[in-house]
PDB file as gemmi writes it, atoms N, CA and C in Angstrom:
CRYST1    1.000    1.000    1.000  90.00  90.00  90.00 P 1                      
ATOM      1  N   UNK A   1       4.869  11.514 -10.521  1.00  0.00           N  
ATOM      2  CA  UNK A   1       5.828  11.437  -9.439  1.00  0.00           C  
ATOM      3  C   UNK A   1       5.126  10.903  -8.192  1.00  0.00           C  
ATOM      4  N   UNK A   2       5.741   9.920  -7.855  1.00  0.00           N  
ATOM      5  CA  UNK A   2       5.215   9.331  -6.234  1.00  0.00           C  
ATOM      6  C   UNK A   2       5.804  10.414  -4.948  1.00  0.00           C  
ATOM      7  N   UNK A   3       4.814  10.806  -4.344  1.00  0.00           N  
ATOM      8  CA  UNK A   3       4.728  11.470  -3.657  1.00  0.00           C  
ATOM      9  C   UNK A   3       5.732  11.560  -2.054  1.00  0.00           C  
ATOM     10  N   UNK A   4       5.072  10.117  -2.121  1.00  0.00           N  
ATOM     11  CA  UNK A   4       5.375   9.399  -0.622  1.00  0.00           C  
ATOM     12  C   UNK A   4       6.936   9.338  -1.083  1.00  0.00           C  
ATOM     13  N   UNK A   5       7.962   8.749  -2.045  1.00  0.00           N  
ATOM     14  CA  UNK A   5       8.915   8.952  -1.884  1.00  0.00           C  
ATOM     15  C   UNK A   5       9.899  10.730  -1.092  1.00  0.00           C  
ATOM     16  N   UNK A   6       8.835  11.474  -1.741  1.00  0.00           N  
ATOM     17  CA  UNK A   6       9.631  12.979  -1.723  1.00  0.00           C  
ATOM     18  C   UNK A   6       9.355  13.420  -0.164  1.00  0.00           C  
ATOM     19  N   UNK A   7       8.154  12.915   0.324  1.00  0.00           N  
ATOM     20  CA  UNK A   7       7.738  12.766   2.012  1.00  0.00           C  
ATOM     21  C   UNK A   7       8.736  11.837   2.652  1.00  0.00           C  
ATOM     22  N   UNK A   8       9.284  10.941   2.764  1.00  0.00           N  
ATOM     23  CA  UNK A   8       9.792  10.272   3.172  1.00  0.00           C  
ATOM     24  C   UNK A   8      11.644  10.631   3.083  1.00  0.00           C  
ATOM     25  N   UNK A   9      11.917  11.176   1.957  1.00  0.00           N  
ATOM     26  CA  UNK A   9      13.104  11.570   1.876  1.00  0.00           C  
ATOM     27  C   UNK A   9      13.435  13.074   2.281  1.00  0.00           C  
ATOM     28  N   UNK A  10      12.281  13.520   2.205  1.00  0.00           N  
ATOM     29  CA  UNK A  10      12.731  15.251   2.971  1.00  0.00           C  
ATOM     30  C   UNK A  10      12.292  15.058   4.093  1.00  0.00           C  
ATOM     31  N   UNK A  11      11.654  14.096   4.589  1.00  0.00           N  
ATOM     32  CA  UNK A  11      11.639  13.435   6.759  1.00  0.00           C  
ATOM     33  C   UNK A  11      13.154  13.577   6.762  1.00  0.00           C  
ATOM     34  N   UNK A  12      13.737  12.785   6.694  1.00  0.00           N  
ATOM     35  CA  UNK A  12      14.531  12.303   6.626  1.00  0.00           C  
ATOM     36  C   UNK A  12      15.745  13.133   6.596  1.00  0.00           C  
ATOM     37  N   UNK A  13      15.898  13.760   5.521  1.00  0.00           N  
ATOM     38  CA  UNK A  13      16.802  14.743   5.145  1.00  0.00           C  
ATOM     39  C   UNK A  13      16.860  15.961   6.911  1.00  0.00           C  
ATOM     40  N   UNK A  14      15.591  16.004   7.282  1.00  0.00           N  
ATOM     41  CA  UNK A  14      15.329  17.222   8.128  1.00  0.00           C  
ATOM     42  C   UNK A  14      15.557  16.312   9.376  1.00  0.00           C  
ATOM     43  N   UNK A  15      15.289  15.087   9.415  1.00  0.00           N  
ATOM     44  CA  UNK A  15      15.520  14.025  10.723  1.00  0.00           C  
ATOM     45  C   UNK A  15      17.424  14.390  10.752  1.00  0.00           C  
ATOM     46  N   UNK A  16      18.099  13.777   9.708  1.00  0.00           N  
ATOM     47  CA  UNK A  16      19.576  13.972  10.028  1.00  0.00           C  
ATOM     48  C   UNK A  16      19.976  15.603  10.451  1.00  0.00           C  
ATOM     49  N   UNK A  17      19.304  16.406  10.119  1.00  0.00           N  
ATOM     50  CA  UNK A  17      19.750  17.957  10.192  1.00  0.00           C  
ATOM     51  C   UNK A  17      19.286  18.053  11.569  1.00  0.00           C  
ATOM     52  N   UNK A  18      18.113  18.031  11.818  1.00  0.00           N  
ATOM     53  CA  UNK A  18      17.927  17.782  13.236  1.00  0.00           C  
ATOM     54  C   UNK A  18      18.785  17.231  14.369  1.00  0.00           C  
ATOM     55  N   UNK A  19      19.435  16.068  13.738  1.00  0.00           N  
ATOM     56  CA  UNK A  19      19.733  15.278  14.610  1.00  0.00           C  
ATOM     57  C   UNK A  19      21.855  15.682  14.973  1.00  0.00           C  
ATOM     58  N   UNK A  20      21.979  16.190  13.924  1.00  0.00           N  
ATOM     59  CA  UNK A  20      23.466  16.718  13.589  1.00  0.00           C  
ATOM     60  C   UNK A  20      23.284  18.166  14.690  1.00  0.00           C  
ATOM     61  N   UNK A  21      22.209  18.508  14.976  1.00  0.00           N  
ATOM     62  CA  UNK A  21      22.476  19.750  15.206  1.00  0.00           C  
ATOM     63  C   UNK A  21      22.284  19.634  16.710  1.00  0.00           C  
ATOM     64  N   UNK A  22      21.327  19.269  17.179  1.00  0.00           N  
ATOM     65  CA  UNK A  22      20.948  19.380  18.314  1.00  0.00           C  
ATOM     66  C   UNK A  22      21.364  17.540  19.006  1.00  0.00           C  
ATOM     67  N   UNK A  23      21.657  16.800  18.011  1.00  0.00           N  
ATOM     68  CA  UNK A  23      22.268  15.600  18.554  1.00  0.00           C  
ATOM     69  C   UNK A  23      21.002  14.311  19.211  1.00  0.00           C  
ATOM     70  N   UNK A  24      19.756  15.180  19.089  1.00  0.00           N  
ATOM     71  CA  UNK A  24      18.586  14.108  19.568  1.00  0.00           C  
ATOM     72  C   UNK A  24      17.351  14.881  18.986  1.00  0.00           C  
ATOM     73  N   UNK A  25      16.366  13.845  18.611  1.00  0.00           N  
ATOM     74  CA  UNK A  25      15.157  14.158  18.050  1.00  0.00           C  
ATOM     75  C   UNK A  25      15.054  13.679  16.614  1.00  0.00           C  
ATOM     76  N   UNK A  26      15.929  13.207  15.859  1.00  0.00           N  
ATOM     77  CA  UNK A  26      15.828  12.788  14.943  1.00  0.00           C  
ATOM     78  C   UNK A  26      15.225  11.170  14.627  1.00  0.00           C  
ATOM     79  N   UNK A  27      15.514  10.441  15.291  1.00  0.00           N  
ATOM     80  CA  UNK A  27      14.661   8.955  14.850  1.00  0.00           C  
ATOM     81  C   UNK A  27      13.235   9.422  14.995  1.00  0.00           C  
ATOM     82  N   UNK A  28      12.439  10.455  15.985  1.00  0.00           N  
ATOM     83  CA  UNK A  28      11.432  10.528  16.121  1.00  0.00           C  
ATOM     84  C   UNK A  28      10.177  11.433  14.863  1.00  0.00           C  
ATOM     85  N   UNK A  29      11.627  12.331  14.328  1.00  0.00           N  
ATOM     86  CA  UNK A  29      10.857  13.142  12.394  1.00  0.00           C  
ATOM     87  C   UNK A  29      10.908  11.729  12.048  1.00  0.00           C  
ATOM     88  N   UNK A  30      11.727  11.218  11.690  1.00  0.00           N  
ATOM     89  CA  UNK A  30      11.596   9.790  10.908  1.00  0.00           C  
ATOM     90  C   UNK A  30      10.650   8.964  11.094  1.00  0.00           C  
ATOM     91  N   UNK A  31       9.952   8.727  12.414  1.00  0.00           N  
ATOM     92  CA  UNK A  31       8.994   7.940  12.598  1.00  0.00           C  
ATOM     93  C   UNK A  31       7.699   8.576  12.076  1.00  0.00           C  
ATOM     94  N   UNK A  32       7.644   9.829  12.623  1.00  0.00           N  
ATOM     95  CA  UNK A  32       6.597  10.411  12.373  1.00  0.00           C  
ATOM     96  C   UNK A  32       6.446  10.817  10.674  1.00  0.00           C  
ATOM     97  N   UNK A  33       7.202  10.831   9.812  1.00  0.00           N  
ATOM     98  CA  UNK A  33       7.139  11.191   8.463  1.00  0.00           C  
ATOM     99  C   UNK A  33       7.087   9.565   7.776  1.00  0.00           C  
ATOM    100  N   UNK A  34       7.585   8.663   8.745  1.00  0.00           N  
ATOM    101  CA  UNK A  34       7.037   6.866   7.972  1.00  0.00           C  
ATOM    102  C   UNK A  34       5.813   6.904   8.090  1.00  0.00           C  
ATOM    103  N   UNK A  35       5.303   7.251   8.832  1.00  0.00           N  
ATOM    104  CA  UNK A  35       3.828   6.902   9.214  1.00  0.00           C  
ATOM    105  C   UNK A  35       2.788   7.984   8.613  1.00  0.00           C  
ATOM    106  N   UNK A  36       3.130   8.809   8.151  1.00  0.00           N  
ATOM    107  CA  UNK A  36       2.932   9.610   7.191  1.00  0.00           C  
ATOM    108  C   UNK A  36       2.062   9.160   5.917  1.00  0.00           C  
ATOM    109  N   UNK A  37       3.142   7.983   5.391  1.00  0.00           N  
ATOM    110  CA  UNK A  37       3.334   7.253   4.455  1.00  0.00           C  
ATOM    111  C   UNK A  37       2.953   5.961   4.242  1.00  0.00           C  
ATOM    112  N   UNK A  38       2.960   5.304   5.824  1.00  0.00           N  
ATOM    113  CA  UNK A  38       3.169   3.754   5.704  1.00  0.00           C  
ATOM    114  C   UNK A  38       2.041   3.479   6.798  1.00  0.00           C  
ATOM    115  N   UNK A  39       1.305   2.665   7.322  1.00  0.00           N  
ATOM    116  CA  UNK A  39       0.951   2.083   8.661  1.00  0.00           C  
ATOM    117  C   UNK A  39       2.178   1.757   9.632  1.00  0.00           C  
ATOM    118  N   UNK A  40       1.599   2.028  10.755  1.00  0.00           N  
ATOM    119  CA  UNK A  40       2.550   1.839  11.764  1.00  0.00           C  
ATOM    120  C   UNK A  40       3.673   0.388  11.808  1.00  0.00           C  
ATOM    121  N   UNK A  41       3.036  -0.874  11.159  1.00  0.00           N  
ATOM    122  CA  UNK A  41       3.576  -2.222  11.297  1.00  0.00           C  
ATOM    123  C   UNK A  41       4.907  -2.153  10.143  1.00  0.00           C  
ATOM    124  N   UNK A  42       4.372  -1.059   9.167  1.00  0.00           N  
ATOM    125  CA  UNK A  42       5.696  -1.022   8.370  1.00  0.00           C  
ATOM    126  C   UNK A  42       6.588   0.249   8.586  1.00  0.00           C  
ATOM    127  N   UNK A  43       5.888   1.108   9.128  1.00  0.00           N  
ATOM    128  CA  UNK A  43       6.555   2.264   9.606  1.00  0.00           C  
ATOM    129  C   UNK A  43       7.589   1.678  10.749  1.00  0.00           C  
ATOM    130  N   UNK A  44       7.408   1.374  11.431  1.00  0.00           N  
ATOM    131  CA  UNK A  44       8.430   0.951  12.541  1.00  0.00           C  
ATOM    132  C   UNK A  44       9.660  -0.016  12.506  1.00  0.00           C  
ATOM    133  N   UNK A  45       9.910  -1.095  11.481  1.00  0.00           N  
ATOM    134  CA  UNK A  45      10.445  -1.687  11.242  1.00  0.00           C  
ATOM    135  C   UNK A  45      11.590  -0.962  10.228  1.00  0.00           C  
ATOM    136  N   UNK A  46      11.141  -0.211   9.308  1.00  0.00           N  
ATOM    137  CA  UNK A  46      11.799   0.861   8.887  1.00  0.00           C  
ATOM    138  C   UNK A  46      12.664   2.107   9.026  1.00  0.00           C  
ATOM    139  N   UNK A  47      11.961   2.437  10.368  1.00  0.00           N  
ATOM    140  CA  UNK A  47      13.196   3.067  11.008  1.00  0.00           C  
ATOM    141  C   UNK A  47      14.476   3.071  11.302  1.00  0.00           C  
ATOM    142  N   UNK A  48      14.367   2.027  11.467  1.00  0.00           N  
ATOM    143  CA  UNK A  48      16.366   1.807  11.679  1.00  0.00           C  
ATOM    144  C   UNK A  48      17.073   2.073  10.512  1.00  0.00           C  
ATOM    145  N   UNK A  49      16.674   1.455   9.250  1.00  0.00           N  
ATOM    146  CA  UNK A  49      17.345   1.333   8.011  1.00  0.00           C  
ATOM    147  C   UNK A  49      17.201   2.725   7.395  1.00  0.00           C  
ATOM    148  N   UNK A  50      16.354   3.242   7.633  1.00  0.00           N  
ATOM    149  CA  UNK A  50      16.260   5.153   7.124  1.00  0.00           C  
ATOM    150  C   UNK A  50      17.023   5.818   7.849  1.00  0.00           C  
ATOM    151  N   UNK A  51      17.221   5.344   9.284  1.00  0.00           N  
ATOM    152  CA  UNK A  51      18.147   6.287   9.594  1.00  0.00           C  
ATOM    153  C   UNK A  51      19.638   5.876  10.110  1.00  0.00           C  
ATOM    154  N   UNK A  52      19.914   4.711   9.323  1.00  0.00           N  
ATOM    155  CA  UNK A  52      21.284   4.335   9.366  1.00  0.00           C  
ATOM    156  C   UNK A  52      22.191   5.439   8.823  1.00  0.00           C  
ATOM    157  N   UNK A  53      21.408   5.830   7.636  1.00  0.00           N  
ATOM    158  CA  UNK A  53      22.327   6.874   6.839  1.00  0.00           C  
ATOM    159  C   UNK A  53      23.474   7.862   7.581  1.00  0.00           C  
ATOM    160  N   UNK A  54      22.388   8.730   8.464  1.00  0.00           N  
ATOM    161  CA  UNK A  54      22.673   9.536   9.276  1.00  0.00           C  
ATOM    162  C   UNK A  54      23.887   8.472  10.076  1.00  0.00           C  
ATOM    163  N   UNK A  55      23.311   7.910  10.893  1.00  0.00           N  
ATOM    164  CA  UNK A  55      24.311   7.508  11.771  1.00  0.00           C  
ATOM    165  C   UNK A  55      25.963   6.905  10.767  1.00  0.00           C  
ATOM    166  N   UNK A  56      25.316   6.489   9.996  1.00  0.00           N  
ATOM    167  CA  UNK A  56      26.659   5.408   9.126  1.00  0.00           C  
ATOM    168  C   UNK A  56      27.869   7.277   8.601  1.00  0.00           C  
ATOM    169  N   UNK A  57      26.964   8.422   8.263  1.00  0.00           N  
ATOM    170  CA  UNK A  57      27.757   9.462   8.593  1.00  0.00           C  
ATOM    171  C   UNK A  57      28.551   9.690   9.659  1.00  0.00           C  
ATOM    172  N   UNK A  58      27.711  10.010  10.459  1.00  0.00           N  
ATOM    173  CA  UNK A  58      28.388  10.597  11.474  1.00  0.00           C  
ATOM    174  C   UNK A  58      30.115   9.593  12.243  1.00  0.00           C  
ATOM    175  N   UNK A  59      29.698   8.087  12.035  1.00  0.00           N  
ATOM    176  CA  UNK A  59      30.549   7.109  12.473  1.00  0.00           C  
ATOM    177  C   UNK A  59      31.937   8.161  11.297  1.00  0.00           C  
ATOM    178  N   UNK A  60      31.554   7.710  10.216  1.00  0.00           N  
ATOM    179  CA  UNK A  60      32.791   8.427   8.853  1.00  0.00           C  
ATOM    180  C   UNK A  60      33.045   9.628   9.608  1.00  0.00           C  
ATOM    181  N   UNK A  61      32.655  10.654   9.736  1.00  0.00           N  
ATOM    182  CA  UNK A  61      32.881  12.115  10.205  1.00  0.00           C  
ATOM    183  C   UNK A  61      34.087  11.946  11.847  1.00  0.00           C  
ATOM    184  N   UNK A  62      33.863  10.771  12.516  1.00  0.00           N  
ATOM    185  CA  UNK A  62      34.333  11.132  14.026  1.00  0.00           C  
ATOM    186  C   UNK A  62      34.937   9.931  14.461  1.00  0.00           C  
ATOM    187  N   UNK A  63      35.376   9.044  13.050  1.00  0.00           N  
ATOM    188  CA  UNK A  63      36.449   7.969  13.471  1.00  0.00           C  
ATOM    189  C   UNK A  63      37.495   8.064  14.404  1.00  0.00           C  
ATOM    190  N   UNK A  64      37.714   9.000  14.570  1.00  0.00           N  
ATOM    191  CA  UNK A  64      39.164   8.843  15.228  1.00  0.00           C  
ATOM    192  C   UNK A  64      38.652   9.341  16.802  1.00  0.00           C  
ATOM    193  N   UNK A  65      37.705   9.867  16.813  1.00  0.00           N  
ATOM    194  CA  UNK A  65      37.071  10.217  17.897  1.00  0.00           C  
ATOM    195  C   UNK A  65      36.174   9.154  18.857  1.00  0.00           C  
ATOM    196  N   UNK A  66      35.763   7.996  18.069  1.00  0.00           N  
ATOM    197  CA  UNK A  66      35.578   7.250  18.563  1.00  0.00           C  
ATOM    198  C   UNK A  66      36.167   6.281  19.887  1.00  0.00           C  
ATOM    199  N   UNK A  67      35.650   5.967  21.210  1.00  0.00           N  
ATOM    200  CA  UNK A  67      36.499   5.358  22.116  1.00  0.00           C  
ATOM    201  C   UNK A  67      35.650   3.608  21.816  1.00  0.00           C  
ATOM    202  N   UNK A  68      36.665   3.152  20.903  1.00  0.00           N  
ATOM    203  CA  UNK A  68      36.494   1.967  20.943  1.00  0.00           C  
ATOM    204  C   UNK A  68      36.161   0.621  22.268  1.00  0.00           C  
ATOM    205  N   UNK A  69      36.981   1.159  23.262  1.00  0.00           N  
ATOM    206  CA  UNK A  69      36.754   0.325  24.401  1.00  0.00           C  
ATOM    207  C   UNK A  69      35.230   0.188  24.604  1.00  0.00           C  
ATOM    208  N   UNK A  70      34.527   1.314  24.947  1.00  0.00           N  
ATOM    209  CA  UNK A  70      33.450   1.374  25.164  1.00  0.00           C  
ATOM    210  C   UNK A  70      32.414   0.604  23.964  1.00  0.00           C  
ATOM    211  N   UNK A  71      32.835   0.699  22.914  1.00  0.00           N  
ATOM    212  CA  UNK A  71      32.047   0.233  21.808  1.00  0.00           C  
ATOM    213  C   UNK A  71      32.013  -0.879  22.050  1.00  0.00           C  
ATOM    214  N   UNK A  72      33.393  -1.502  22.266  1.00  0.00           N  
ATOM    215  CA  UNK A  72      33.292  -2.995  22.649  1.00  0.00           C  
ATOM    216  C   UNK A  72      32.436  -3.660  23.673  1.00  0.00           C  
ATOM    217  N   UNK A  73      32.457  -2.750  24.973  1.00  0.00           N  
ATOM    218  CA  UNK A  73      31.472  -3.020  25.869  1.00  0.00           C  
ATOM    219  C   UNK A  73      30.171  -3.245  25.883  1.00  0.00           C  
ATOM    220  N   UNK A  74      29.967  -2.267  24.732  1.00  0.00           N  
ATOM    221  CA  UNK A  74      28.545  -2.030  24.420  1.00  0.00           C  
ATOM    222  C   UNK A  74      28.083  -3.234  23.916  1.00  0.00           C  
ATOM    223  N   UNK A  75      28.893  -3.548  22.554  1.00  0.00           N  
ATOM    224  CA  UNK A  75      28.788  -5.062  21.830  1.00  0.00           C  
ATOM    225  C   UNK A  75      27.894  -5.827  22.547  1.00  0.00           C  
ATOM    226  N   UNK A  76      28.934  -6.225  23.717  1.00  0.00           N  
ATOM    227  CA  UNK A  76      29.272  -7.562  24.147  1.00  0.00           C  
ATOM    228  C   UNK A  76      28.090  -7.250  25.333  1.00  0.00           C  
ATOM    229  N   UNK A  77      28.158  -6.369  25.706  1.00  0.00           N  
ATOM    230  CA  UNK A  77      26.604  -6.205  26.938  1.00  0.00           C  
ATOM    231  C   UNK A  77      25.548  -6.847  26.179  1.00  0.00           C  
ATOM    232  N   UNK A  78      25.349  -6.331  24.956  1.00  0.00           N  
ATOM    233  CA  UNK A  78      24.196  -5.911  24.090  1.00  0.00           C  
ATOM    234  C   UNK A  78      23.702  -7.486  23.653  1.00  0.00           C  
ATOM    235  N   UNK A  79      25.162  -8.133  23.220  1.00  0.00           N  
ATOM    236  CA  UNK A  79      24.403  -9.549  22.766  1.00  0.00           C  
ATOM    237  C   UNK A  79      24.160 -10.271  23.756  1.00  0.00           C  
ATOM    238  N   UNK A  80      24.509 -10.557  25.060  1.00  0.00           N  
ATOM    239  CA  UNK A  80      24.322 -10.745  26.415  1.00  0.00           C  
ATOM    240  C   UNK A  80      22.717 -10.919  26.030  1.00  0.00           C  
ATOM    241  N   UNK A  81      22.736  -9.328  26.333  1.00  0.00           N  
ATOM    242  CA  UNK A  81      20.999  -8.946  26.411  1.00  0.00           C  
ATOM    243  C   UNK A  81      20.024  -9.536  25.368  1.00  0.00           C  
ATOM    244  N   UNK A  82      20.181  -9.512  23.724  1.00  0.00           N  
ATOM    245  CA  UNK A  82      20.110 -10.137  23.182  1.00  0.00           C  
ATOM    246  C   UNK A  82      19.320 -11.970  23.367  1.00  0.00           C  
ATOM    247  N   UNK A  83      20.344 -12.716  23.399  1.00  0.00           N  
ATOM    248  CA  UNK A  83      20.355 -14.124  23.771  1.00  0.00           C  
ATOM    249  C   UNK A  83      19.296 -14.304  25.146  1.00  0.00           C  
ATOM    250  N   UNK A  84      19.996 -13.451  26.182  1.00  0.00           N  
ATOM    251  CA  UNK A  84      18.323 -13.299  27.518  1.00  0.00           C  
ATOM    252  C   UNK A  84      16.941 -12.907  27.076  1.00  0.00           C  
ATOM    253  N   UNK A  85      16.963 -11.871  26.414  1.00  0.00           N  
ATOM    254  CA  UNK A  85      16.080 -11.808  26.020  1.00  0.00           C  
ATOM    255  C   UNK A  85      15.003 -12.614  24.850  1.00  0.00           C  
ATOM    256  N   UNK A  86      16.084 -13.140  23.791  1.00  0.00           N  
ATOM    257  CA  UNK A  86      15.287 -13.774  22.756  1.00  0.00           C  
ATOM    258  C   UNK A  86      14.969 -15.301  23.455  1.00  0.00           C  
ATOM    259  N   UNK A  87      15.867 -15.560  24.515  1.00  0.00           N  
ATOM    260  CA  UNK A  87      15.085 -16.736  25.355  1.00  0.00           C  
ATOM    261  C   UNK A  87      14.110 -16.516  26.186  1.00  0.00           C  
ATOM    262  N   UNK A  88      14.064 -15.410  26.654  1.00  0.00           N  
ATOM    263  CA  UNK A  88      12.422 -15.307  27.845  1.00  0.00           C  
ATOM    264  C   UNK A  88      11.378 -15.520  26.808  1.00  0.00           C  
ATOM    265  N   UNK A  89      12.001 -14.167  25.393  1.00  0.00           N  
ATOM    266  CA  UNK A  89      10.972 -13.798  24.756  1.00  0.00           C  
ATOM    267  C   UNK A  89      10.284 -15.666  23.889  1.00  0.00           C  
ATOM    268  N   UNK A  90      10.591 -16.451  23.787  1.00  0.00           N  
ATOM    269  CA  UNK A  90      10.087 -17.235  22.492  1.00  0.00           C  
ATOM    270  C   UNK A  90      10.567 -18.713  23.945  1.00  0.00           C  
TER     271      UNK A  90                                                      
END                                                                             
């Protein structure tokens, strides 16, 4: 049995419980249980996609609770920022 899988999935497991409960602190078990596992260059890039889970829940759980307006705002700020940024940056 690979190890690092069962490290990485009980981060994880305890990152969303964390994060359901108290609502913050969870991307940061996740980072710290990638790196556990991985070097930092792959640990970090990884984060998002480990803890989509969680979030791709919680979106299902509080649909209707959602204030879309704002989401939209967010969007549209975000790729703004985006496009400025990937032009300073390169």
């Amino acid at each position: 049995m690979d190890w690092s899988v069962v490290i990485v999935g009980l981060g994880c497991f305890i990152a969303a419980f964390i994060n359901a409960a108290f609502a913050t602190g969870g991307v940061f078990i996740v980072l710290g249980t990638l790196t556990l596992v991985f070097p930092p260059s792959v640990a970090i890039p990884l984060m998002g996609p480990m803890s989509a889970g969680s979030l791709l829940g919680r979106i299902g759980f509080f649909w209707k609770d959602i204030d879309w307006r704002i989401c939209l705002l967010f969007v549209g700020g975000s790729l703004i920022g985006v496009v400025v940024g990937v032009s300073i940056f390169f």
